[in-house]
Structures are given as structure tokens and as C-alpha cells.
C-alpha positions as CSV (number, residue, x, y, z in Angstrom):
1,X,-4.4,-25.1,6.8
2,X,-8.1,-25.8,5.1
3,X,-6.1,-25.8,1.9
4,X,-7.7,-28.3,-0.9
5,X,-5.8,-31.2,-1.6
6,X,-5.3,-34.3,-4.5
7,X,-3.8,-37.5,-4.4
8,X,-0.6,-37.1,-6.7
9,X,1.8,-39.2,-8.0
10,X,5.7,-38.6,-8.5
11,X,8.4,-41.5,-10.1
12,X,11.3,-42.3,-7.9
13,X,13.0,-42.3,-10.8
14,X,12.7,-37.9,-10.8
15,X,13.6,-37.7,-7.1
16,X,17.8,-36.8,-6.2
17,X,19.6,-38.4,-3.8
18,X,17.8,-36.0,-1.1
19,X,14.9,-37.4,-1.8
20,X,15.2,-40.9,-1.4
21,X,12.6,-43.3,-0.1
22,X,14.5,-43.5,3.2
23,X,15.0,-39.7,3.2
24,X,10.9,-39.4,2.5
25,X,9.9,-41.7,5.1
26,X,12.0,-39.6,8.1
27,X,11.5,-36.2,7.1
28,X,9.5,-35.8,3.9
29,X,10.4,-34.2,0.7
30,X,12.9,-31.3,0.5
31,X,12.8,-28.8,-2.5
32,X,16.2,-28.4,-4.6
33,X,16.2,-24.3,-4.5
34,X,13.9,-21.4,-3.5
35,X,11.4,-21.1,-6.1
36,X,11.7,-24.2,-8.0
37,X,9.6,-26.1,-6.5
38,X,8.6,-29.3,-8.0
39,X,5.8,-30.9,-10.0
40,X,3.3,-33.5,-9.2
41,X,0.6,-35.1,-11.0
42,X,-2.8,-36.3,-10.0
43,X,-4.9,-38.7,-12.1
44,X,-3.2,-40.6,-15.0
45,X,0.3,-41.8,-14.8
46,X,2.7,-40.7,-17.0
47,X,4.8,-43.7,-17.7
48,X,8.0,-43.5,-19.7
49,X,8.2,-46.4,-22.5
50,X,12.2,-45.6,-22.0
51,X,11.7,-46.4,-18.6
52,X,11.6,-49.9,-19.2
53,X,8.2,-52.2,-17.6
54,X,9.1,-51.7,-14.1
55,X,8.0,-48.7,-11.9
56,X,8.1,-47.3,-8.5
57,X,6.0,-43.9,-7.5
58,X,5.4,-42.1,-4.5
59,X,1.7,-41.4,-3.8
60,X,1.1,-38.2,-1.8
61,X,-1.5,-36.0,-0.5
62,X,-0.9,-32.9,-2.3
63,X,-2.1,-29.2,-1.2
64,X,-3.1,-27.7,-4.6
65,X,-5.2,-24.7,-2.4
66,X,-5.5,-22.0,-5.0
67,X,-3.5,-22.7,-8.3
68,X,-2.2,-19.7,-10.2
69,X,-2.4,-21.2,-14.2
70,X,0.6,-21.0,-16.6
71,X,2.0,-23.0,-19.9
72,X,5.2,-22.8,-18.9
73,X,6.2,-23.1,-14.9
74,X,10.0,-22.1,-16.2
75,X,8.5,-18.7,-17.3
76,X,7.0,-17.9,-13.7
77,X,9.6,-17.7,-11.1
78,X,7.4,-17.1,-8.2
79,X,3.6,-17.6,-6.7
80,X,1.7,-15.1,-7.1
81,X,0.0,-13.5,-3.6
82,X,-2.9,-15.2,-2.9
83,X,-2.2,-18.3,-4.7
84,X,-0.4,-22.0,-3.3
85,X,0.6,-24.1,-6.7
86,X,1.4,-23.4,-10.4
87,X,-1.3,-25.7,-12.3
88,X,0.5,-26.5,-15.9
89,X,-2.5,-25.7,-18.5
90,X,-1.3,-27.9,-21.0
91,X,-1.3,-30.9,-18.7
92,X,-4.4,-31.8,-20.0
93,X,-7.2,-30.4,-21.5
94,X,-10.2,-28.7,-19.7
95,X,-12.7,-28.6,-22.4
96,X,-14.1,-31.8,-21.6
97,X,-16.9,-31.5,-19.4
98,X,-17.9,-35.3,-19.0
99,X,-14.9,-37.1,-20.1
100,X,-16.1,-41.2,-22.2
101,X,-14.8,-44.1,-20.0
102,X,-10.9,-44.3,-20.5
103,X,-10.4,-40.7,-21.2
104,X,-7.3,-38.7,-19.9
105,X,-8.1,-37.1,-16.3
106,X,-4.3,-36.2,-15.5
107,X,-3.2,-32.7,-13.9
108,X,0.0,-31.0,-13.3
109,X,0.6,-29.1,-10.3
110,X,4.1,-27.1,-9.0
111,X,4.1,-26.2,-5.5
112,X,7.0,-24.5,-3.8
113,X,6.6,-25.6,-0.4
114,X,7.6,-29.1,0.7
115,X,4.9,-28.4,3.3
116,X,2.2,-28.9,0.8
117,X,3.3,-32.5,0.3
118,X,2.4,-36.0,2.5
119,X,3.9,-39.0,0.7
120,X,1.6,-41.8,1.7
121,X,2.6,-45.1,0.1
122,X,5.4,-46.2,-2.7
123,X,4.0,-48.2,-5.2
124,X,5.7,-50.8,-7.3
125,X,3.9,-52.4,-10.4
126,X,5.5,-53.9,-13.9
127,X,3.4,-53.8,-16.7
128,X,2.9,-57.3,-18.7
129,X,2.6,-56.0,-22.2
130,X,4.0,-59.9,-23.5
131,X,2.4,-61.4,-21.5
132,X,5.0,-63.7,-19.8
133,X,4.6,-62.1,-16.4
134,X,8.4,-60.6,-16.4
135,X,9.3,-59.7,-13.2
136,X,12.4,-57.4,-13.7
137,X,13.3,-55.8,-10.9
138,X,10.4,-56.7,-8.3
139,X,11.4,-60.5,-8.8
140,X,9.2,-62.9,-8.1
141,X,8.5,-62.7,-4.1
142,X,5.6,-62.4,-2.3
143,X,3.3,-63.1,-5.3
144,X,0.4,-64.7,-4.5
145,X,0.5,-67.7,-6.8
146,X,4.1,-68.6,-5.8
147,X,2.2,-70.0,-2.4
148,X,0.9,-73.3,-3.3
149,X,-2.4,-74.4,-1.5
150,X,-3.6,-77.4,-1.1
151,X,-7.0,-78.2,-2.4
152,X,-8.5,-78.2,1.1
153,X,-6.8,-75.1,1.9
154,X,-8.5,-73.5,-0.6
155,X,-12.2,-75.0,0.3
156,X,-11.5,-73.7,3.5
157,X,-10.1,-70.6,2.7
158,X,-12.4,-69.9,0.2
159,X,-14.7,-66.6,0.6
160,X,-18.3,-68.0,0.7
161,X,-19.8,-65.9,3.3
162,X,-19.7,-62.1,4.0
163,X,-20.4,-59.8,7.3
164,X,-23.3,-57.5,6.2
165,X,-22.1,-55.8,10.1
166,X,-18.4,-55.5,9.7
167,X,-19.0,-55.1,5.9
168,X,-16.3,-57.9,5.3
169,X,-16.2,-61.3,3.5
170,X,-15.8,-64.3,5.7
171,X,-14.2,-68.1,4.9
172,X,-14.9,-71.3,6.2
173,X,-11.7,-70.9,8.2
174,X,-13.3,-68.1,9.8
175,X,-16.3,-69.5,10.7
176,X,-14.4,-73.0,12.6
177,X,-11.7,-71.5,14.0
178,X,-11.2,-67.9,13.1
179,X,-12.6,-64.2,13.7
180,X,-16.5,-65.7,13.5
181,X,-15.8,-69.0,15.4
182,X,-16.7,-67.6,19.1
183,X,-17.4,-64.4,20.8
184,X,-19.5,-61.0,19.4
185,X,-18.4,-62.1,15.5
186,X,-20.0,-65.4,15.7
187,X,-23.8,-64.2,16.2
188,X,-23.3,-62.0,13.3
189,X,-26.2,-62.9,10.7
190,X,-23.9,-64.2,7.3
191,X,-24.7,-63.4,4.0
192,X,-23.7,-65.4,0.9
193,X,-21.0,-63.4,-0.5
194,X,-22.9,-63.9,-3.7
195,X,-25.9,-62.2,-2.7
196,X,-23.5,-59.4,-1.2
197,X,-21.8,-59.1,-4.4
198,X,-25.2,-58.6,-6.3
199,X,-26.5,-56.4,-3.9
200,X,-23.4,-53.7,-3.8
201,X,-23.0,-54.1,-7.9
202,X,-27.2,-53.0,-7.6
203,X,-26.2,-49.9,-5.1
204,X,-23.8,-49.0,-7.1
205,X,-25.4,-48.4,-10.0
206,X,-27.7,-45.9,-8.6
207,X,-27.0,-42.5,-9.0
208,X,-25.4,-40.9,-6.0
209,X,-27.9,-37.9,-5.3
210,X,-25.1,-35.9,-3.6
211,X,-23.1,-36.4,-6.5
212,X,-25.3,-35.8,-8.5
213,X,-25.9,-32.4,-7.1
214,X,-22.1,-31.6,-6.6
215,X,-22.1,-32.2,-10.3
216,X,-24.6,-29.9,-11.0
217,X,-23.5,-27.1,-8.8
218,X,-19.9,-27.2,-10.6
219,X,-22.1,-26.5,-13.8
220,X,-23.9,-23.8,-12.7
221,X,-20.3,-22.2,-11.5
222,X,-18.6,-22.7,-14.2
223,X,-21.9,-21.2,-16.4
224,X,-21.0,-18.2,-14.2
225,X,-17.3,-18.1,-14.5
226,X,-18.0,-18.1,-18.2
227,X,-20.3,-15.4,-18.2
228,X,-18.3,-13.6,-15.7
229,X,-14.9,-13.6,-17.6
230,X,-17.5,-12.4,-20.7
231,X,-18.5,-9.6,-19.1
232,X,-15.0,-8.6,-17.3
233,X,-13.4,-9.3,-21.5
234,X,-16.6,-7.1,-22.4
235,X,-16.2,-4.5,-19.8
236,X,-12.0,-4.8,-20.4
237,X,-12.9,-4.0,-24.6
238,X,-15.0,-1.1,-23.7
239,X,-12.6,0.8,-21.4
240,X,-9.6,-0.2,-23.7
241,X,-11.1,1.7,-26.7
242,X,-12.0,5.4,-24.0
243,X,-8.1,4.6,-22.8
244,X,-7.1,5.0,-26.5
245,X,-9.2,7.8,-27.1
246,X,-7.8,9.9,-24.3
247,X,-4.3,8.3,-22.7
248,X,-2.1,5.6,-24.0
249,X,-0.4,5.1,-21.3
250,X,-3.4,4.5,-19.0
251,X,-3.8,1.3,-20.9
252,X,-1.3,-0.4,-18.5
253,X,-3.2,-0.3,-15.9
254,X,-6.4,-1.7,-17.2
255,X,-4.3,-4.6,-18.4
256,X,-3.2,-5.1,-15.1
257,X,-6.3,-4.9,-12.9
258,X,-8.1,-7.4,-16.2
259,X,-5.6,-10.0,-15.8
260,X,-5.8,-10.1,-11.5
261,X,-9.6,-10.8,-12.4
262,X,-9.6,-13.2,-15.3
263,X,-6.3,-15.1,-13.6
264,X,-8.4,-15.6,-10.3
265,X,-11.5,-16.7,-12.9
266,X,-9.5,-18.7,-14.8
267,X,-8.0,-20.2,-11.5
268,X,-11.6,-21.2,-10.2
269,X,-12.1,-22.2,-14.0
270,X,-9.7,-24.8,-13.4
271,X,-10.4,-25.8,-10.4
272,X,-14.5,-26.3,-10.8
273,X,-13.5,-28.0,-14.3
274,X,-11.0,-30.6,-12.8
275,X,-13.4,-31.5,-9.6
276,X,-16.3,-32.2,-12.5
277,X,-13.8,-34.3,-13.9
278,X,-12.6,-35.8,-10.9
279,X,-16.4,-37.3,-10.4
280,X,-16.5,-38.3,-13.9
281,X,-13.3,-40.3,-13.3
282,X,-14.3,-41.5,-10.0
283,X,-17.4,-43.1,-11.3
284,X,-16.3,-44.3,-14.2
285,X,-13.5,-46.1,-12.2
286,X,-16.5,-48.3,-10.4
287,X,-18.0,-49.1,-13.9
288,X,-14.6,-51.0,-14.4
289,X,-14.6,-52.7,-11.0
290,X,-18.0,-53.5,-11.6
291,X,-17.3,-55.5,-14.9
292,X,-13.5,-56.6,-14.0
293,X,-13.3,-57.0,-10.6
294,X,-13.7,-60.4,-8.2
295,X,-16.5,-60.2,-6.2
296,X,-14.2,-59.7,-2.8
297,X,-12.1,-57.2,-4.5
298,X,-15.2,-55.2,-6.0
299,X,-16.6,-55.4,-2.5
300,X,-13.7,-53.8,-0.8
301,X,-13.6,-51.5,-3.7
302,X,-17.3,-50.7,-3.2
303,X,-16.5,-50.0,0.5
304,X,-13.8,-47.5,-0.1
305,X,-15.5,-45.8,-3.2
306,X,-18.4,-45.3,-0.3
307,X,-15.8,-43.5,1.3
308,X,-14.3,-41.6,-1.2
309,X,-17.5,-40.5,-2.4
310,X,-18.6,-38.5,0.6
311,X,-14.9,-37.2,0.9
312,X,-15.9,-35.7,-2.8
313,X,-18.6,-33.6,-1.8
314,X,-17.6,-32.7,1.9
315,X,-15.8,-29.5,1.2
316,X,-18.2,-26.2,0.2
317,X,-17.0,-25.0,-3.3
318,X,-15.5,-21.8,-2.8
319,X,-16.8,-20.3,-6.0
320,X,-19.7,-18.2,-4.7
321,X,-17.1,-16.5,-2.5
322,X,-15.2,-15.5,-5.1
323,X,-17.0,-14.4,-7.6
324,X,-18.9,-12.5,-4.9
325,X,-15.0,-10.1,-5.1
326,X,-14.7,-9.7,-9.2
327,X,-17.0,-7.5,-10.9
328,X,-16.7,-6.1,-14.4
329,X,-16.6,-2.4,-13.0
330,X,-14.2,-0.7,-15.0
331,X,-14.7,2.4,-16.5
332,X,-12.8,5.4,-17.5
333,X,-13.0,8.8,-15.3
334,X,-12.2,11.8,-15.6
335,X,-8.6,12.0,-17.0
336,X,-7.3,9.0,-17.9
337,X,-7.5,6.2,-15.1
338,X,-8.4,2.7,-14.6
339,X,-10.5,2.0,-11.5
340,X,-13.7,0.2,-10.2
341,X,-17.2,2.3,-10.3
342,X,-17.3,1.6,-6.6
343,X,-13.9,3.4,-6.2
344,X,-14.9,5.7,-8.5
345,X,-18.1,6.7,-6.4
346,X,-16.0,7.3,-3.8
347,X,-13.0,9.3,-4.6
348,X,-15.4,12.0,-7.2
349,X,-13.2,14.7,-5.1
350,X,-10.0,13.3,-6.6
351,X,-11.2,13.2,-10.4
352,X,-8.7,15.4,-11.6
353,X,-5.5,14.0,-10.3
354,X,-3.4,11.2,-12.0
355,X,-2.4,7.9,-10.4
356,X,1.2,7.4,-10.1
357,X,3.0,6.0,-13.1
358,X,5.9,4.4,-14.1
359,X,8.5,7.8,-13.3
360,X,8.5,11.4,-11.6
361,X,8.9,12.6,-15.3
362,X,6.1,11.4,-16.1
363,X,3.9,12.3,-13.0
364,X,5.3,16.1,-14.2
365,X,4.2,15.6,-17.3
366,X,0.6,14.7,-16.3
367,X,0.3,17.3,-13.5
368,X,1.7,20.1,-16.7
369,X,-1.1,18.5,-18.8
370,X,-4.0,19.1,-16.0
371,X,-2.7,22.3,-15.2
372,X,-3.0,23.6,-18.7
């Protein structure tokens, strides 16, 4: 549905019985209720220290689209109209413009439609905080060092080469016998994987002009959100002191029309804020690879971060669009109601009359008053 999407992360450990792993991979998740929904995260884990060292989570592609902001999801039983998720403000802080290397860049979304959520892969990791490799419940199988090789094994299946066309590293056994021993594969020119480690660690370390430019057109949006929700608080003060002078009750409305704009501000606030910090994260991620990795593993890390990056600054940012729809155009006119200029302009044939308020008693009561 063009709706913008994270990658989010949910413990198995928070799912019923409905929503097993079995259940997930036949038919996807299922919501307990109408309007509950159910909260994701994207970014850091939050991991338990209860929990124990073991962990299973679901990764999923999760449509965010608009996200309507609230402290407490509990307190907001439904979506708002024209907004897809419920993005929990004290998740993590937005102040932070370029977050230092290890930083928190975690986000809390509630959507109400299973729709909006594609699990993708489970994900089972133990954390070795002593140090003795305790396996819990994973066990033991399938790690890599519980395969003995043989020292010519190893030579053979040693990475030494890589394909500069395939963009993939290449063994001995490769070379004799395997993908790059005959046909198209073996007149591929080889590179010392070596030289194709040093090279992508020197592309990567450029700065990404695209990304560079994403990064400074989130800026410049969020310079205008800011000075747009000053003006809308500026134009929102203004009218609030004429309402007080002429019609208390008017005051509702302003309220009302001042919180539409600066919740679909604040929305785009959000949004802009956590993309800026998305890139932030992304690149700081490939600092660690760069200085932890393997060489194959920072390669293939390289390739997908290649990837990933152009996925970061495909979509248009919406912001233009809507700012382009809020305006701090409030003003008070003739008696006392709350409307934009442009509607103002308008209806100058309808200055006298009231809007409707909250009961017929009172919409006597005005029409008495502008009689008299």
C-alpha cells in the first residue's frame, strides 16, 4: 500500500499460543482484540536480564505509514483518521540528532492491523556474559567449531581469493573442483581477498553523497517542522488571548484545530528524527564491522550495507507535502469562532452566525446573544 516500513523485532517469549512460530509461518500474526493491537520495536533489543541468556525473536517487516504519537498506547483506544501506528514517545529519545557510536536507536511502534506485519526470520542467540560459551537451550548443534577439519581441509577451504564479478570470496576448493574450476566462473579475473578486503574497507569509508544529502534534507525538514510548530504555538497564543476576550467557550475549538496540526507536525517530527537516526545507526554499524569483522564477513557485510544504503534514500520524504497542508492561519472573526484566514476569506457572508456547539441550549443562547 506505499505505506513506510522498519524492520522490527518481537520476543517469542510475548507471543500467545495463537501466535506461535508454526502459527506465524502459515498464516501470520493474529491480533488478541479489536483495538489492542500490539507493539513492536525497531532498532535495539530490549532484552530481559530475567529472561535468562537465551533468546528467540521474530524479525518482521513492519508498516509504521504515518504514526500518531502518544506516552501511553493504554490511554488511546483507537487510530486516529489518517494515521496507521501508535509510536510510544518515551521509547527513546528524539533529541539526539547524531547519536556517538553505541547510542540507543530503539523505537516503539503499536499497529492494529496484523496486515501491517511480515515476520521474516526467527532468530536464536545466547549471550556469553562468563564466557564459557553456555549453550542453554540452543545446545550445542550445528556450531561451527563442533566440525573438526582437517589441516588440509582447511588449506583448501581457506578463502584466499575473491570474485570482483560475482562480488564473492573464492577457496582453493573452488578453484580445483568447485563453482570456478570450469565453465563461465573460471575465466573470472581473481582478486586476493586481501586486496578486496582493503579495497571495500577504503569504499566504505567515503562518505555516501546520497546519504549525505538524505541527511541534510531531514535537517532542513525538521528546521521547518520546528519553525512551523513555532509559528502554529505563536499563532495558537495569539487567538487564545481574543477567545478569552470575547468567548470562553470558543476556546475549545482552537484547542482542537491546534492539536490536529501540531499532532501531524509532531508526527513528521518523529518520523524525519528517527530516519536521521536510522542513518546515523546504519553507518555507525559499518564502523564496527570495519574494525571487528573477518575480512569475508566484512565483505558480505559491505555488500549488503551497499544494498541497504540505496534502500535508505529510495523513498521521497513526504514532508514537503505535508507541511504544504498546515498553516498557522488562525484568527478570530467576528463573533467568537475558530477558523483558517482562507476559510475566513470565504464565508465574510456568514460572519455573524455561530458554529455549532456542544448542545441546542447553547446554540439558543448564542443566536439570543447575536440577536440582541
Amino acid at each position: 500500500r506505499g505505506m513506510d516500513t522498519v524492520p522490527a523485532w518481537v520476543s517469542t517469549r510475548r507471543l500467545g499460543e495463537d501466535n506461535s512460530v508454526d502459527n506465524l509461518h502459515h498464516r501470520g500474526f493474529t491480533f488478541p482484540g479489536a483495538q489492542e493491537g500490539m507493539t513492536f520495536s525497531t532498532g535495539d533489543l530490549d532484552l530481559d536480564p530475567n529472561e535468562g541468556t537465551a533468546h528467540r525473536f521474530l524479525l518482521c517487516q513492519l508498516g509504521i505509514g504515518r504514526a500518531f504519537v502518544v506516552d501511553d498506547p493504554s490511554e488511546q483506544a483507537s487510530l486516529p483518521d489518517g494515521y496507521d501506528s501508535l509510536y510510544l514517545a518515551l521509547s527513546t529519545s528524539l533529541d539526539n540528532d547524531a547519536p556517538d557510536i553505541g547510542s540507543a536507536y530503539r523505537h516503539d511502534y503499536t499497529v492494529m492491523d496484523p496486515n501491517q506485519v511480515l515476520p521474516m526470520y526467527l532468530v536464536q542467540f545466547f549471550i556469553d556474559s562468563d564466557g564459557r560459551n553456555s549453550e542453554l537451550d540452543f545446545g550445542a548443534a550445528g556450531r561451527p567449531d563442533d566440525f573438526a577439519l582437517s589441516s588440509v581441509d582447511k588449506l583448501y577451504d581457506r578463502y584466499d581469493f575473491f570474485d570482483p564479478i560475482l562480488y564473492t570470496p573464492v577457496s582453493v576448493r573452488d578453484k580445483m573442483v568447485g563453482t570456478h574450476s570450469t565453465g563461465e566462473y573460471a575465466q573470472h579475473k581473481l582478486i586476493g581477498i586481501g586486496d578486496a578486503y582493503e579495497s571495500a574497507v577504503s569504499e566504505s569509508m567515503k562518505v555516501d553523497p546520497l546519504i549525505a544529502a538524505r541527511q541534510e534534507e531531514i535537517k532542513s525538514q525538521l528546521r521547518a517542522v520546528d519553525a512551523k510548530l513555532r509559528d502554529v504555538n505563536r499563532n495558537s497564543a495569539a487567538v487564545e488571548e481574543k477567545i478569552y476576550k470575547a468567548l470562553q467557550e470558543a476556546l475549545f475549538r482552537l484547542q482542537d484545530i491546534t492539536q490536529g496540526k501540531m499532532s501531524a507536525l509532531l508526527a513528521e517530527e518523529v518520523e524525519l528524527r528517527r530516519q536521521l537516526q536510522y542513518l546515523d545507526f546504519m553507518e555507525s554499524y559499518l564502523d564496527v564491522q570495519r574494525e571487528t569483522s573477518s575480512q569475508v564477513d566484512f565483505l558480505h557485510s559491505w555488500k549488503c550495507h551497499v544494498q541497504l544504503r540505496g534502500d535508505a534514500v529510495r523513498m521521497p520524504l513526504r514532508t514537503p507535502h505535508i507541511l504544504s497542508q498546515i498553516s498557522a492561519d488562525l484568527d478570530l472573526a467576528g463573533s467568537v469562532q475558530v477558523l483558517p484566514r482562507s476559510a475566513m476569506r470565504s464565508s465574510s457572508g456568514a460572519m455573524g452566525q455561530m458554529p455549532p456547539t456542544h448542545n441546542n441550549n447553547n446554540n439558543n443562547n448564542n443566536n439570543n446573544n447575536n440577536n440582541n
